[in-house]
C-alpha positions, -999 to +999 in steps of 0.1 A: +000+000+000+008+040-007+016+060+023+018+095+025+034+102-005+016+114-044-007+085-053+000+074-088-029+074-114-038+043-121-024+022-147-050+023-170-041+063-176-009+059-180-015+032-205-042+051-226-015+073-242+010+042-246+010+033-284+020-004-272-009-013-243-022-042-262+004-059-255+008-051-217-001-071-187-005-051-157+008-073-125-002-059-086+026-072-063+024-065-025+054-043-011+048-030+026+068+003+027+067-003+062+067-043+073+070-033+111+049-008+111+018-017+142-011-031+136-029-008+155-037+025+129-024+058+140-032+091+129-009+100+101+005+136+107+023+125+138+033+092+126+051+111+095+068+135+118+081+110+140+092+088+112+112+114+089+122+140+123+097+169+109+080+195+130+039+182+128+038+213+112+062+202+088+044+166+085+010+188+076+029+208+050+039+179+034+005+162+035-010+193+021+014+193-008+004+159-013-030+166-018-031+197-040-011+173-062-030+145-056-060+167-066-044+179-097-042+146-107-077+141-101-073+120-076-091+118-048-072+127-016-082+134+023-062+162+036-057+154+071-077+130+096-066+100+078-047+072+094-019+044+090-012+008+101+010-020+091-005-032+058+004-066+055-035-078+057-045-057+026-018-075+007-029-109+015-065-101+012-057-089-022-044-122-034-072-136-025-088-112-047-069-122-074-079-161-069-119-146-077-106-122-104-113-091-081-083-077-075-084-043-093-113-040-074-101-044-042-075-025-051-095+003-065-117+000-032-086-002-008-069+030-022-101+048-022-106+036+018-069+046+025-067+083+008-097+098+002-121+084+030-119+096+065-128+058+083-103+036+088-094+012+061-066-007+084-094-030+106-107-061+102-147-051+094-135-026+071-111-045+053-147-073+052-167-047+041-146-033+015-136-066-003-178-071+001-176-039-023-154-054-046-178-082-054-160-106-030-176-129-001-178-116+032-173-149+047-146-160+027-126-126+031-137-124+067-116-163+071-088-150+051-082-123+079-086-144+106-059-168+095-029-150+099-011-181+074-037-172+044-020-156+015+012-148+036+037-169+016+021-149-015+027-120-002+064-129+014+071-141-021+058-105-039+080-090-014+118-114-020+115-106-059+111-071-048+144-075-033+162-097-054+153-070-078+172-046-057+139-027-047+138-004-022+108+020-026+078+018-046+092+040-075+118+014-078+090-014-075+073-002-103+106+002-124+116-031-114+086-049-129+081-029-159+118-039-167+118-065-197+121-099-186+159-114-184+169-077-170+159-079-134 
């Protein structure tokens, strides 16, 4: 998941002035920016000031930035009252997604929660009712979350090619996998 930094338009934009997107498969992999991050969601301002040594008025400055450009983008973006918490659950509930051909949905739904809604997206009824939105099973996505083994090795794998591919950020993430194959 995106933290507090400019959300980037979807795929799908950036391919509609490609000359080549017939012939591109867009892949989701997880990468947790922060694996250690609580499970327990904070608010974000004093999270980010604590986290890169600003002033919380420094942490809101940046936030704001990130909006007006988020907003720009036409992208929807909350400035202020959102919130942030380890991730790891999103990324396996997304793979299960993907199992029921839902994933852009959830994904869709889940950055929608995250940025541009003021509830929480990081607890377990959210996450339920969010991949309910996405056309999933609220019983089956409700199990998924309370097995802390579901989708894990999926996501543990997403996150070892991220580093064998030398990834460190999600810039670099999104390099990495647009690289040909053979050149990772």
């Amino acid at each position: 998941m995106r933290t507090a930094r400019q959300p980037q338009p979807p795929p799908e934009q950036a391919l509609a002035v490609f000359p080549h997107r017939e012939e591109v498969e867009v892949v989701h992999r997880s990468f947790e920016l922060d694996p250690n991050a609580p499970r327990a969601a904070r608010p974000v301002i004093p999270l980010l000031a604590a986290k890169y040594g600003m002033s919380l008025e420094q942490a809101e400055a940046a936030e704001a930035r990130i909006t007006e450009n988020a907003h720009a983008q036409g992208l929807p973006y909350l400035d202020g009252g959102r919130d942030a918490a380890n991730s790891f659950d999103m990324h396996r509930l997304l793979h299960f997604a993907k199992e029921h051909g839902q994933q852009a949905e959830l994904l869709d739904a889940l950055y929608r929660a995250n940025f541009a809604e003021e509830r929480s997206a990081f607890d377990t009824q959210r996450l339920v009712e969010l991949a309910v939105g996405a056309g999933l099973d609220g019983g089956e996505a409700a199990a998924v979350l309370a097995d802390p083994q579901a989708y894990a090795q999926a996501v543990r794998e997403d996150e070892a090619l991220a580093l064998q591919s030398g990834t460190g950020s999600l810039p670099e993430a999104g390099r990495a996998a647009a690289r040909p194959a053979g050149r990772r």
